[in-house]
Structures are given as C-alpha cells and as structure tokens.
Backbone atoms as SQL, in Angstrom:
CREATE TABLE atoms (id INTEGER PRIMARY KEY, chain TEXT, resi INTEGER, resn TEXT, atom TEXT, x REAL, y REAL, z REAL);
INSERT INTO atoms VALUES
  (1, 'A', 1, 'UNK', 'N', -16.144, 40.044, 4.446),
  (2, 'A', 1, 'UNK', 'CA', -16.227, 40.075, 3.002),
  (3, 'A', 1, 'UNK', 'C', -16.247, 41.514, 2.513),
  (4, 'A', 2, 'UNK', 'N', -15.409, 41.635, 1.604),
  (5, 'A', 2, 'UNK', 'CA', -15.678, 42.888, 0.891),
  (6, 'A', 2, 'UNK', 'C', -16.191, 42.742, -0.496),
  (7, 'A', 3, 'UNK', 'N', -17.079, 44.011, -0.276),
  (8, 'A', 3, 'UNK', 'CA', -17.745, 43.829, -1.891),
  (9, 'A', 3, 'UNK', 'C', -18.178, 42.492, -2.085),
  (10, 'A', 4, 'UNK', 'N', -18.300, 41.842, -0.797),
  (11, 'A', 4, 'UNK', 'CA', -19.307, 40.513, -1.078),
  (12, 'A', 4, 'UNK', 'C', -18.830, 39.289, -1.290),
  (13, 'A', 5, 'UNK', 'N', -17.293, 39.788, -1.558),
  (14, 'A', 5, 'UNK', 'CA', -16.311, 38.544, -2.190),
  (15, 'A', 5, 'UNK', 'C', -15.121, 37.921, -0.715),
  (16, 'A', 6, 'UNK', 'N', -14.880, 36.928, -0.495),
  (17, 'A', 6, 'UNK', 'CA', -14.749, 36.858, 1.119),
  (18, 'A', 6, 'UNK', 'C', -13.252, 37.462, 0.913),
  (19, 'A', 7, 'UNK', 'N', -12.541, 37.927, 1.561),
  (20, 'A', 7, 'UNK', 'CA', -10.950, 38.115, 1.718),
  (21, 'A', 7, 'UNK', 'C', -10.474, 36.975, 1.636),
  (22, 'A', 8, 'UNK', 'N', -10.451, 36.116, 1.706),
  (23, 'A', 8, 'UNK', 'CA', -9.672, 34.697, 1.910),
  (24, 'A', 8, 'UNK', 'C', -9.379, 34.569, 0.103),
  (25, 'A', 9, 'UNK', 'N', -10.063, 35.357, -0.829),
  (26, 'A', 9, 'UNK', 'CA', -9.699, 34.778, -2.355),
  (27, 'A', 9, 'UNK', 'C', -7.984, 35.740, -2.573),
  (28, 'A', 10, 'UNK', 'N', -7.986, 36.361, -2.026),
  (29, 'A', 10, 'UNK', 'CA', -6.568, 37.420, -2.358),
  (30, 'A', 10, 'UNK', 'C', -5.373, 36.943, -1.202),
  (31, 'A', 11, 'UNK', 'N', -5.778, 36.083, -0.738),
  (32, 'A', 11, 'UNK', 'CA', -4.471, 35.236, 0.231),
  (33, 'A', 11, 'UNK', 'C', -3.826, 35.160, -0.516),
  (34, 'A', 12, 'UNK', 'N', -1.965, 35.321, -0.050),
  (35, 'A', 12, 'UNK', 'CA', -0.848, 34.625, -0.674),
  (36, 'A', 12, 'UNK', 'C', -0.699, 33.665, 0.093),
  (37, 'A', 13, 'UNK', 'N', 0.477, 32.819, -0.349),
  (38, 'A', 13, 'UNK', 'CA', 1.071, 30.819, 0.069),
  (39, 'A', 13, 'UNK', 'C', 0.882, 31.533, 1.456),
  (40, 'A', 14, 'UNK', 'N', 1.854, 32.228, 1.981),
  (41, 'A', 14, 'UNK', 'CA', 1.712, 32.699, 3.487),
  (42, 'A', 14, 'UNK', 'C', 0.497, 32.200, 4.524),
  (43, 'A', 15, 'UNK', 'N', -0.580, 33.441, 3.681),
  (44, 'A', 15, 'UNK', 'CA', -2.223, 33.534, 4.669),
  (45, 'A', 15, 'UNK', 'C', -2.559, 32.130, 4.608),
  (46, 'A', 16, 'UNK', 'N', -2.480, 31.360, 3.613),
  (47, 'A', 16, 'UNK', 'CA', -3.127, 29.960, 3.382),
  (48, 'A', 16, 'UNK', 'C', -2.327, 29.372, 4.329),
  (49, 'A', 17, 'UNK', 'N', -1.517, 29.042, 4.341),
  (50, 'A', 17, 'UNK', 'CA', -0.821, 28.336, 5.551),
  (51, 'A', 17, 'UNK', 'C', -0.211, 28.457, 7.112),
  (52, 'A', 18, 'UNK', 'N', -1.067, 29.789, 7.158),
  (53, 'A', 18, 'UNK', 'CA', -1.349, 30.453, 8.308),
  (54, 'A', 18, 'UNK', 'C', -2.494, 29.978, 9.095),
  (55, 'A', 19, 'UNK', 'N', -3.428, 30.409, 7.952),
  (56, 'A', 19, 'UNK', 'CA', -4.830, 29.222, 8.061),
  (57, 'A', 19, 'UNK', 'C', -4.949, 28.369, 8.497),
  (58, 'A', 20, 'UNK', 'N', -3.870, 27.319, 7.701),
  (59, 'A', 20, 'UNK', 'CA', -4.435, 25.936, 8.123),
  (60, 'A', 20, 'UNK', 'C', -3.619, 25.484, 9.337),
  (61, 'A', 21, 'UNK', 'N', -2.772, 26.392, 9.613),
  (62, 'A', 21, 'UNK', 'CA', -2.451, 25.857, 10.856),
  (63, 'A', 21, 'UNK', 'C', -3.332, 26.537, 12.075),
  (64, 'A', 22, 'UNK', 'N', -3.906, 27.853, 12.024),
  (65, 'A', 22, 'UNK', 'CA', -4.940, 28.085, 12.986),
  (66, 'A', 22, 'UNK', 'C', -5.981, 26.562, 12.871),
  (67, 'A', 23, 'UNK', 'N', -6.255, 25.976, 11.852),
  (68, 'A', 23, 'UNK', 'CA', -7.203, 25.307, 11.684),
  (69, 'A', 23, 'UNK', 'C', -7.120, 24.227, 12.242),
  (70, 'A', 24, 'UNK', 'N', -5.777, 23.789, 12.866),
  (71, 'A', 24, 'UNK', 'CA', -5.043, 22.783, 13.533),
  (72, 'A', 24, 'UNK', 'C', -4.402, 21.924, 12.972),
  (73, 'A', 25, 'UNK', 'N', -4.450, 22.215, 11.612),
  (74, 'A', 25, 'UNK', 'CA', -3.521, 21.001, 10.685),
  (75, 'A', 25, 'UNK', 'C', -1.981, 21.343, 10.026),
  (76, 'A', 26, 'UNK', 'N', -1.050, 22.172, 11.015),
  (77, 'A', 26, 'UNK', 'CA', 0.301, 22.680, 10.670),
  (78, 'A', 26, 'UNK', 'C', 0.997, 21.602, 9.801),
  (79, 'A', 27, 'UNK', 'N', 0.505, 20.574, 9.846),
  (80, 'A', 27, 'UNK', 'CA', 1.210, 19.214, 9.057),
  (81, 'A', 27, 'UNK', 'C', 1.144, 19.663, 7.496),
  (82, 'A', 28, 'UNK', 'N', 0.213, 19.931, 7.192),
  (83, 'A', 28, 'UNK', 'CA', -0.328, 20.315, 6.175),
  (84, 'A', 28, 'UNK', 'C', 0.306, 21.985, 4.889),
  (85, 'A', 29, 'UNK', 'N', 1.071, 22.509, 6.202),
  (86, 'A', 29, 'UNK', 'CA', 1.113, 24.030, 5.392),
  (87, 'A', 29, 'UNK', 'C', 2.842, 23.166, 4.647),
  (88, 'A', 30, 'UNK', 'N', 3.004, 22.794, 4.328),
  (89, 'A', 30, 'UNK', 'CA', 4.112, 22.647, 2.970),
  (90, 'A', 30, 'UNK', 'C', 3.272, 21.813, 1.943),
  (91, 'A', 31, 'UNK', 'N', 2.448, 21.116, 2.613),
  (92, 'A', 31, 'UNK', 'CA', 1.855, 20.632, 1.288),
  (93, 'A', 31, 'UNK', 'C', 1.233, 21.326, 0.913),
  (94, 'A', 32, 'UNK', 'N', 0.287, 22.136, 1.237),
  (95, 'A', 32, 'UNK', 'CA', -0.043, 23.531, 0.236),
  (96, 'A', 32, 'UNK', 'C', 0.659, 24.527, -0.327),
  (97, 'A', 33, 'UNK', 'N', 1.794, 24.528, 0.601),
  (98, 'A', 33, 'UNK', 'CA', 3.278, 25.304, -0.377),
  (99, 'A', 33, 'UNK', 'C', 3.215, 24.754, -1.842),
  (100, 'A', 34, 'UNK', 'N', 3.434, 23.221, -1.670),
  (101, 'A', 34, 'UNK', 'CA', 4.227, 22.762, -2.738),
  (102, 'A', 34, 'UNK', 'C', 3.462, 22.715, -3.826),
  (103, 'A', 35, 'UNK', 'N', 1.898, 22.424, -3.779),
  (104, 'A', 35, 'UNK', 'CA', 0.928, 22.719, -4.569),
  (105, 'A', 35, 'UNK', 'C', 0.573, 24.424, -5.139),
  (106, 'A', 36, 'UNK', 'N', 1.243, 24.838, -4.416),
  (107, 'A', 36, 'UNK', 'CA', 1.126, 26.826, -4.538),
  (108, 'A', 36, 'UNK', 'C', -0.840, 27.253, -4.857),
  (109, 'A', 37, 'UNK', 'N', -0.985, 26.450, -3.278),
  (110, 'A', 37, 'UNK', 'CA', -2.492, 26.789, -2.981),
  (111, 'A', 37, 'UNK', 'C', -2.274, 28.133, -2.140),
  (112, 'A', 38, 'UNK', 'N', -2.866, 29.161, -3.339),
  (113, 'A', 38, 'UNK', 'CA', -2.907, 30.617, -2.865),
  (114, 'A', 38, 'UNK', 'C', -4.402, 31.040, -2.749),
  (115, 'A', 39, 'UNK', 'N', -5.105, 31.884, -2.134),
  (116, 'A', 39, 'UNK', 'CA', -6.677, 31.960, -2.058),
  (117, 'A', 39, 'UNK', 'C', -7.230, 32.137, -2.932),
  (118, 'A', 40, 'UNK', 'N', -6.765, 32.084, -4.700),
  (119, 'A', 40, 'UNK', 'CA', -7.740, 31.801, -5.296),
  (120, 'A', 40, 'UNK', 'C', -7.647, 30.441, -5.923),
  (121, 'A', 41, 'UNK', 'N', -6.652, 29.510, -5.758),
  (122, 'A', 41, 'UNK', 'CA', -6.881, 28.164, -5.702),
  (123, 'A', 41, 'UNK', 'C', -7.742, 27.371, -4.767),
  (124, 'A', 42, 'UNK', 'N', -7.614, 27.805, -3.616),
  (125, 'A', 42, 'UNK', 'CA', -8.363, 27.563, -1.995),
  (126, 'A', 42, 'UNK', 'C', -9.292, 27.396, -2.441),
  (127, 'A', 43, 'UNK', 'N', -10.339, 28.381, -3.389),
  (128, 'A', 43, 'UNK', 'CA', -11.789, 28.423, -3.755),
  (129, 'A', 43, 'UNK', 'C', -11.968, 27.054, -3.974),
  (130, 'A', 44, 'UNK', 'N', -11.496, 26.564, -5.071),
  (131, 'A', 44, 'UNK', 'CA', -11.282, 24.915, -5.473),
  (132, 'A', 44, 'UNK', 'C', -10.560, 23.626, -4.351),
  (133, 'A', 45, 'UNK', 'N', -10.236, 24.002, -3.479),
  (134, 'A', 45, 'UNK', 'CA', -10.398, 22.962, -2.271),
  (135, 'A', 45, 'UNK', 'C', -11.272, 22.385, -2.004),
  (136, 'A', 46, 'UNK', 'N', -11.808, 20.999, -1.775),
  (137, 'A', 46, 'UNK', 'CA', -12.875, 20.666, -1.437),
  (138, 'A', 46, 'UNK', 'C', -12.112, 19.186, -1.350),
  (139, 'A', 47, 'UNK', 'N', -13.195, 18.248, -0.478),
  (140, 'A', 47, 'UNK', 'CA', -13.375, 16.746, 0.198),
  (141, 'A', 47, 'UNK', 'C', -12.876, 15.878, -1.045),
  (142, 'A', 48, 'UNK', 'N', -13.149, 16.268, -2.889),
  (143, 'A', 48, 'UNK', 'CA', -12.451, 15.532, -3.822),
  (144, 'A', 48, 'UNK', 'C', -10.786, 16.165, -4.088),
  (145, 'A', 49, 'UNK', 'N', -10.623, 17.202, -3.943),
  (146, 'A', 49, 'UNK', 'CA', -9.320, 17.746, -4.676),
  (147, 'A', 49, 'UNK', 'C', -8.534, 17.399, -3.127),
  (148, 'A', 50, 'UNK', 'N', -8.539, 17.234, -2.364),
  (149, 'A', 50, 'UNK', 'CA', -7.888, 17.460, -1.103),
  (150, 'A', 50, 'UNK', 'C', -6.665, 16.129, -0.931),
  (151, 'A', 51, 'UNK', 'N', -7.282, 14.667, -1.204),
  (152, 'A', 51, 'UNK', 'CA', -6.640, 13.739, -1.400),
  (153, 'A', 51, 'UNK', 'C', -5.701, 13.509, -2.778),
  (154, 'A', 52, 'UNK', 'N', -5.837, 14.383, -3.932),
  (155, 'A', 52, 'UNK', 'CA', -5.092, 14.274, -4.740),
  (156, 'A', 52, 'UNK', 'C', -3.899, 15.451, -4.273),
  (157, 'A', 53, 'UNK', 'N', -4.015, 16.631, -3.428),
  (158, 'A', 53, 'UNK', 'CA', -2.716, 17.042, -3.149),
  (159, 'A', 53, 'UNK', 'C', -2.118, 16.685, -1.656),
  (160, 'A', 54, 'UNK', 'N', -2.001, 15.391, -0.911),
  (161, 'A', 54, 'UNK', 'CA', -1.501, 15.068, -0.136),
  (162, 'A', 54, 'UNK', 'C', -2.762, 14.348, 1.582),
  (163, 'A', 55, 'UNK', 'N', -3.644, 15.099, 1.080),
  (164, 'A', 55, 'UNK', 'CA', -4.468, 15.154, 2.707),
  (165, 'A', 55, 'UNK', 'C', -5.546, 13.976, 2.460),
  (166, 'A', 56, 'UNK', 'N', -4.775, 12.833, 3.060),
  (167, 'A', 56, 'UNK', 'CA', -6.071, 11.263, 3.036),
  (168, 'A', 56, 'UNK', 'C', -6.618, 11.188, 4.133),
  (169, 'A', 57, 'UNK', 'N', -6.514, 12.024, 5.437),
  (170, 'A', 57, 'UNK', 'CA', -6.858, 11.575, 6.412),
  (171, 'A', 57, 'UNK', 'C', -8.839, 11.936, 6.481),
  (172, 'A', 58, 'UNK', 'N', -9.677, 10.642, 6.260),
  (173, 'A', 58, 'UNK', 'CA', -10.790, 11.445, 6.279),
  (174, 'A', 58, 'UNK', 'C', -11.526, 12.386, 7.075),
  (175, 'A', 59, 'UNK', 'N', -11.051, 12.125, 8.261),
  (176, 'A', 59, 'UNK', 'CA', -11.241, 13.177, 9.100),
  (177, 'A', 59, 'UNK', 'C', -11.269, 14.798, 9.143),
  (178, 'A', 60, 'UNK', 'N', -9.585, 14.951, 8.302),
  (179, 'A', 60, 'UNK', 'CA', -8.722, 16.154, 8.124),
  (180, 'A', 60, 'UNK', 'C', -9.736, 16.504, 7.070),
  (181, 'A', 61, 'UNK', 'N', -10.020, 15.395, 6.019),
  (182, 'A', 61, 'UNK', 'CA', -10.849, 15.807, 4.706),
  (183, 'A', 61, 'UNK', 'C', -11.808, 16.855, 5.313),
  (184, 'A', 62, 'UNK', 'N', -12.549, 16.414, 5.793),
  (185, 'A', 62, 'UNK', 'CA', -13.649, 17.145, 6.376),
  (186, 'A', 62, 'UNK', 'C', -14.057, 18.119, 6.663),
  (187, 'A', 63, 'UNK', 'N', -12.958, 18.055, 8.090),
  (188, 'A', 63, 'UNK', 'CA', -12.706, 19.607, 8.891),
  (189, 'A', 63, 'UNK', 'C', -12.211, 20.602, 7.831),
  (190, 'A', 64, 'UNK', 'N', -11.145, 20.343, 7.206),
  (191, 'A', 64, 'UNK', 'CA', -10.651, 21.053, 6.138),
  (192, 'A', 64, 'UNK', 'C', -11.590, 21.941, 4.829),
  (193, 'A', 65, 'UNK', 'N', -12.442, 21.044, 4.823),
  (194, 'A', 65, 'UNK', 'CA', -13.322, 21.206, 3.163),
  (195, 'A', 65, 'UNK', 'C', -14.342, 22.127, 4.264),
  (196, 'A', 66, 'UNK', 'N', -15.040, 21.876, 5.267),
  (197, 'A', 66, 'UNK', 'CA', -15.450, 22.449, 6.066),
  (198, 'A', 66, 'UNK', 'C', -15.186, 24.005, 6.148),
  (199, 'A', 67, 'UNK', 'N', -13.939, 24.061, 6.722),
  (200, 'A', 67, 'UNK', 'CA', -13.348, 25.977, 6.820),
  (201, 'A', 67, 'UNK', 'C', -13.205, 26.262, 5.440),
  (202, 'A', 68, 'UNK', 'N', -13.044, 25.290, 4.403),
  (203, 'A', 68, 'UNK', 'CA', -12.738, 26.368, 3.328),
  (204, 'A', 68, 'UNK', 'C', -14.393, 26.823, 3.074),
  (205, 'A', 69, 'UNK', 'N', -15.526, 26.299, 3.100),
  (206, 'A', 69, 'UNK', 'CA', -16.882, 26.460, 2.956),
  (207, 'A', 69, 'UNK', 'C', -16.735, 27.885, 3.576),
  (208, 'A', 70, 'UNK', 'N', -16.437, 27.571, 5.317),
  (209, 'A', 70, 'UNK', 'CA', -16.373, 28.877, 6.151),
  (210, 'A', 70, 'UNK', 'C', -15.903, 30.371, 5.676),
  (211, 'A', 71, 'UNK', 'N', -14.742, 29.956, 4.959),
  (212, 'A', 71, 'UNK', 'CA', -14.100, 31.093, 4.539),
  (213, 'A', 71, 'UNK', 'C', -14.854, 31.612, 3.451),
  (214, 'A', 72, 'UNK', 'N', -15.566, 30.745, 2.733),
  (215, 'A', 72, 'UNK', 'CA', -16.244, 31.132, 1.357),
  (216, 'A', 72, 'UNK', 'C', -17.689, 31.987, 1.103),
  (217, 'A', 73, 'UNK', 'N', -18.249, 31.588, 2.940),
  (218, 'A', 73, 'UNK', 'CA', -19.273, 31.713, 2.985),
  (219, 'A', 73, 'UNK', 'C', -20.140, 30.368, 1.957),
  (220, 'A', 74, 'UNK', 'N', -19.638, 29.376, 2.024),
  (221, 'A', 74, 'UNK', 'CA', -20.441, 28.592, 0.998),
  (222, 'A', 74, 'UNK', 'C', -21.414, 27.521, 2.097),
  (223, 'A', 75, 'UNK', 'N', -22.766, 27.275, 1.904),
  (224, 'A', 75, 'UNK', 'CA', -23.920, 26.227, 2.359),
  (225, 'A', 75, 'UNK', 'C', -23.264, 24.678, 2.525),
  (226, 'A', 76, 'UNK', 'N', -23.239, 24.087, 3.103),
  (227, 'A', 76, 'UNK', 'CA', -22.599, 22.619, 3.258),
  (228, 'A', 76, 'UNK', 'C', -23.542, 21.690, 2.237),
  (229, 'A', 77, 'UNK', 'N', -22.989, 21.169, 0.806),
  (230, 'A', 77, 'UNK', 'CA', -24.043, 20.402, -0.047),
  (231, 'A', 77, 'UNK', 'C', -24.840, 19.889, 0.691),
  (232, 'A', 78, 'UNK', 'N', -25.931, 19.769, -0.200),
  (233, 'A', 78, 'UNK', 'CA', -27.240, 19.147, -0.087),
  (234, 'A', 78, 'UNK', 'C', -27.356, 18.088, -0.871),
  (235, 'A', 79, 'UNK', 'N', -27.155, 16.785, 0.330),
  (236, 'A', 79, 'UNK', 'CA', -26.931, 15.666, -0.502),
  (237, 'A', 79, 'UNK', 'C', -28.233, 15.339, -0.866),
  (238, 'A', 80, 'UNK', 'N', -29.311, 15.702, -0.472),
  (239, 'A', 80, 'UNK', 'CA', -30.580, 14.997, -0.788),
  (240, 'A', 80, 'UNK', 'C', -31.294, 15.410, -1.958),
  (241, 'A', 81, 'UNK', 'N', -30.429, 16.541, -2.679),
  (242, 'A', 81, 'UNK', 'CA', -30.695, 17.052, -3.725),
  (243, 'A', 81, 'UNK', 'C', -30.121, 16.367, -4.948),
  (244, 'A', 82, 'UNK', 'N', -30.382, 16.178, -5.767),
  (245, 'A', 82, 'UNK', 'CA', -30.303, 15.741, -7.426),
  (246, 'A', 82, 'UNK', 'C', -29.056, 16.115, -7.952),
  (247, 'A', 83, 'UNK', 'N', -28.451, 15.146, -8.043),
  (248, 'A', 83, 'UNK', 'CA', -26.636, 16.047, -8.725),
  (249, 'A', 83, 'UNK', 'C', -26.754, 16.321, -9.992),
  (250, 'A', 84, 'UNK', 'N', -27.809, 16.293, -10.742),
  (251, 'A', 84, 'UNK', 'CA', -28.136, 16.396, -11.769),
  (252, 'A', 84, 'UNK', 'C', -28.691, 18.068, -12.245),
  (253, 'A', 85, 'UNK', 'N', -29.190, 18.539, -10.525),
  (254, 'A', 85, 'UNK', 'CA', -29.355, 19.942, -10.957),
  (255, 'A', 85, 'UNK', 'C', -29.109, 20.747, -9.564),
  (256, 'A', 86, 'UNK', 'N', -27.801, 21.021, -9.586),
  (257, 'A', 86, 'UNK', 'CA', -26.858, 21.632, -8.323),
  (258, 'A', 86, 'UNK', 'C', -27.731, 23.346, -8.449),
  (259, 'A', 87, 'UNK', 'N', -27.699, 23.805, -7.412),
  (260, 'A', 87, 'UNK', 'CA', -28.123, 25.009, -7.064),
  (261, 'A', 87, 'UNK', 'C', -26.726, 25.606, -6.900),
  (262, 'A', 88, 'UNK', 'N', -27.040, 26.963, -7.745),
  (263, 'A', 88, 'UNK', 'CA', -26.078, 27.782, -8.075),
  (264, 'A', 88, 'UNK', 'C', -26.691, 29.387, -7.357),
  (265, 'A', 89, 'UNK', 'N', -25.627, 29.966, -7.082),
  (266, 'A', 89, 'UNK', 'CA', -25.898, 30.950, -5.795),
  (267, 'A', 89, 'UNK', 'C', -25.053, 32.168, -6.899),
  (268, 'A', 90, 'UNK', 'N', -25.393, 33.366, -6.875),
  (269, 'A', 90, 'UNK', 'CA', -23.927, 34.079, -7.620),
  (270, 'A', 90, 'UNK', 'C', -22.599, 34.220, -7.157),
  (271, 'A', 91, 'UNK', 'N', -23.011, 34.061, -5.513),
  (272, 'A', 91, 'UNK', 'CA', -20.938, 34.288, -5.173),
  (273, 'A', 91, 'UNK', 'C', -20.817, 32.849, -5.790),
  (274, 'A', 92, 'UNK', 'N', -21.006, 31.872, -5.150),
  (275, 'A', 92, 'UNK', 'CA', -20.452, 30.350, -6.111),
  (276, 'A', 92, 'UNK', 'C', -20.071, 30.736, -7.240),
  (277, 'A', 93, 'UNK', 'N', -21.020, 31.340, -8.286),
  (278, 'A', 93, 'UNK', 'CA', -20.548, 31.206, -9.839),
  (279, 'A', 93, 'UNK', 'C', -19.070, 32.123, -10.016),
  (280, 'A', 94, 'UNK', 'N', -19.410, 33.049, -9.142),
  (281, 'A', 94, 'UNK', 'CA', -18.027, 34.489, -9.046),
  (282, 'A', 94, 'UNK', 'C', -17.088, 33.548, -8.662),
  (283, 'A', 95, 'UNK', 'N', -17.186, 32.930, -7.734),
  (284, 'A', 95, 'UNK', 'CA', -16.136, 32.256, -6.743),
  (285, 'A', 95, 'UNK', 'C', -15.161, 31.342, -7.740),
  (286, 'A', 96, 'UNK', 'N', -15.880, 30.923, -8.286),
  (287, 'A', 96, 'UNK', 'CA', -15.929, 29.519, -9.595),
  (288, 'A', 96, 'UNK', 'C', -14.994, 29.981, -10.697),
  (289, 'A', 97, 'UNK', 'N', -15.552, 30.798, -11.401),
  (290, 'A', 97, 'UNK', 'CA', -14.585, 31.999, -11.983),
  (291, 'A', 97, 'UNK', 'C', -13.333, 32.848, -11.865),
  (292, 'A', 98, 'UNK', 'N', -13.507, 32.535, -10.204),
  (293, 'A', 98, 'UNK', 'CA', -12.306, 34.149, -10.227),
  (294, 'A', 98, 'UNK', 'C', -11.352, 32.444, -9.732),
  (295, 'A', 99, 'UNK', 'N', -11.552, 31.695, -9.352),
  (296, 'A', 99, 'UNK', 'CA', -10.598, 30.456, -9.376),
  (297, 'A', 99, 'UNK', 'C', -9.339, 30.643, -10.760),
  (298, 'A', 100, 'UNK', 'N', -10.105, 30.686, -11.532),
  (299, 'A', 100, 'UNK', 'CA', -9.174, 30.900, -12.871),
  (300, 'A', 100, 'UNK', 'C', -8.366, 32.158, -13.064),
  (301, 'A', 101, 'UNK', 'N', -7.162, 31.200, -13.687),
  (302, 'A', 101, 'UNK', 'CA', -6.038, 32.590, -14.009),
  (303, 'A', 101, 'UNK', 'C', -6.027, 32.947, -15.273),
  (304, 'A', 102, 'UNK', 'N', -5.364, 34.223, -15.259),
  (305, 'A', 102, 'UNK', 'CA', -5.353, 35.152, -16.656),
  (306, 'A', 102, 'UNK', 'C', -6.023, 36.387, -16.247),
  (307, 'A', 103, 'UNK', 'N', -6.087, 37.448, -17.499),
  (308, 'A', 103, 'UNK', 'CA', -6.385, 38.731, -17.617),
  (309, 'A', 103, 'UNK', 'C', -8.147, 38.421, -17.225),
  (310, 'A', 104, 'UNK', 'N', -8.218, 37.823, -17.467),
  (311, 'A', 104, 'UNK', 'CA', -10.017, 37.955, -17.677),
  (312, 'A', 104, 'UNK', 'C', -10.273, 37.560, -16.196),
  (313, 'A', 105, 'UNK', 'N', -9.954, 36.788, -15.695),
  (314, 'A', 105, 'UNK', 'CA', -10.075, 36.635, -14.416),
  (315, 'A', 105, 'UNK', 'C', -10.264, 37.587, -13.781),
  (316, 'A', 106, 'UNK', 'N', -8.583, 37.764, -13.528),
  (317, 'A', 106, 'UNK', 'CA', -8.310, 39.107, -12.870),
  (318, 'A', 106, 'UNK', 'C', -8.933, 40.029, -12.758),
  (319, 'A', 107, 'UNK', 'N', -10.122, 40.346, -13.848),
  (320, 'A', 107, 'UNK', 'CA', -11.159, 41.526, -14.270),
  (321, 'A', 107, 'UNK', 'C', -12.030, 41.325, -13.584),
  (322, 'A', 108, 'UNK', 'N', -12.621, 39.649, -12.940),
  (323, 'A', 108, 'UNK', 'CA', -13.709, 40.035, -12.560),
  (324, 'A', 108, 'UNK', 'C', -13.976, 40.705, -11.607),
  (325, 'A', 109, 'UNK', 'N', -15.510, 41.179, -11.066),
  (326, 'A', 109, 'UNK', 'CA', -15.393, 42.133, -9.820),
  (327, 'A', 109, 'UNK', 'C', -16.854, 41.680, -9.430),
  (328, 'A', 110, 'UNK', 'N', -16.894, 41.075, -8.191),
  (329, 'A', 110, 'UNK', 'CA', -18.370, 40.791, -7.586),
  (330, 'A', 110, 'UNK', 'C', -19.136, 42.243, -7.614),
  (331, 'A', 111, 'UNK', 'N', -20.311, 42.531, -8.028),
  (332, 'A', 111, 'UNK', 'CA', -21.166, 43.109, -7.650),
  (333, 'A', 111, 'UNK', 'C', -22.128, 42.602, -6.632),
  (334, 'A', 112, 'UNK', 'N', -22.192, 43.833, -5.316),
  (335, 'A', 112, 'UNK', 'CA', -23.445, 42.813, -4.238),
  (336, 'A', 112, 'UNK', 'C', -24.949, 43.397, -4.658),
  (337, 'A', 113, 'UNK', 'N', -24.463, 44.460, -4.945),
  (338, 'A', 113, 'UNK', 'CA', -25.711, 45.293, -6.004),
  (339, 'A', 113, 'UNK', 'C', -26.618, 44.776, -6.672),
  (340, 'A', 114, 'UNK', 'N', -26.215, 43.671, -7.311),
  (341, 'A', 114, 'UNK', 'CA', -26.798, 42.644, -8.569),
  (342, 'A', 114, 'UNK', 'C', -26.683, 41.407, -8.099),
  (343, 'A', 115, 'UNK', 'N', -27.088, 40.474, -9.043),
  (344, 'A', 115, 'UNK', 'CA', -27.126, 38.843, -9.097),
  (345, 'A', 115, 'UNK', 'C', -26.970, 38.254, -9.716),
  (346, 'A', 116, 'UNK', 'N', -25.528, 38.989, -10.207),
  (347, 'A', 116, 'UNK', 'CA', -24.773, 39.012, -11.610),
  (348, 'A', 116, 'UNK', 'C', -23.170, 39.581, -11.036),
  (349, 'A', 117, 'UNK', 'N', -22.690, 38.947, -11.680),
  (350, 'A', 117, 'UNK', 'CA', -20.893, 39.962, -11.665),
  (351, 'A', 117, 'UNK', 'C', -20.661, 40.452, -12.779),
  (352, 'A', 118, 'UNK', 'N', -19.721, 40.935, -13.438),
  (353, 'A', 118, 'UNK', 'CA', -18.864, 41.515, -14.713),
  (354, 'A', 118, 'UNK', 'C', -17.280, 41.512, -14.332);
C-alpha cells in the first residue's frame, strides 16, 4: 500500500485480469473486460455485485469477494453484527469514494497521517 491506499485501486482492465487469473479463475478475465472492471471499480466487487456481472458460481463468489477484501486490505464482515450499524474504518470510507468517477474523485488523496482523507 502506498500512502495507505492499496495499489490494486490504480489497476488498468490488464492488472485486473491478470489478477484474476493468478487467482485461478482465467474464465473470468473477459467478463471483467466487458464490464471494464478497472481497480477502482474492483473496490465495488463483492459476493452481491459479482453475480450481476457474469460470476454465479458460489464457490468462485467467494474466493473471489475474498481476494478482492485481500487486495483492499478490508476485515471479512461481521455477520453477527447489526446491519443496521456497519462499522466504518477510514480506508473503507476512502475506498468507497475513490470508487467514483469524475474530477472530485480523482482529487481524493488518503491521508495515513489522519482518520480523515481530503
């Protein structure tokens, strides 16, 4: 991670489907082509978005939603916790954010300094 923020958010189509075939699922790298899952879409991968762009296998779900956690540095949910009041971490909220496109995005910049970004 640099500056706190993992490398995996500045992947192009390429690194992502480089990935997932280290990850063992080569089946998979055109369907992330075709979706143009680049590493800051990746952030938003997870066990719900995964079956709406091609990947039903629950298994694959898994392993998959799994490494993207890995790559994110993100905690594996806590199901025993209240979905009503999710624990929020600051890379999550950064992570969450820099998902989105446009100028403002683009601006943000993790601080590890703080527990806060800008």
């Amino acid at each position: 991670m640099a500056d706190g923020v993992p490398q995996c958010v500045w992947w192009n189509l390429d690194q992502v489907s480089e990935w997932i075939e280290a990850l063992g699922f080569p089946q998979y790298k055109e369907t992330l082509r075709i979706n143009l899952i680049n590493g800051r879409k990746l952030i938003c991968v997870n066990a719900s978005t995964l079956p709406m762009i091609g990947v039903t296998d629950f298994n694959h779900i898994q392993i998959i939603a799994k490494g993207v956690r890995d790559l994110l540095g993100i905690d594996e949910p806590d199901t025993g916790r209240s979905i009503a009041l999710p624990r929020h971490n600051p890379i999550g909220m950064f992570l969450e954010r820099k998902s989105q496109t446009g100028r403002q995005a683009d601006r943000l910049q993790y601080s590890t300094d703080k527990t806060t970004y800008n």
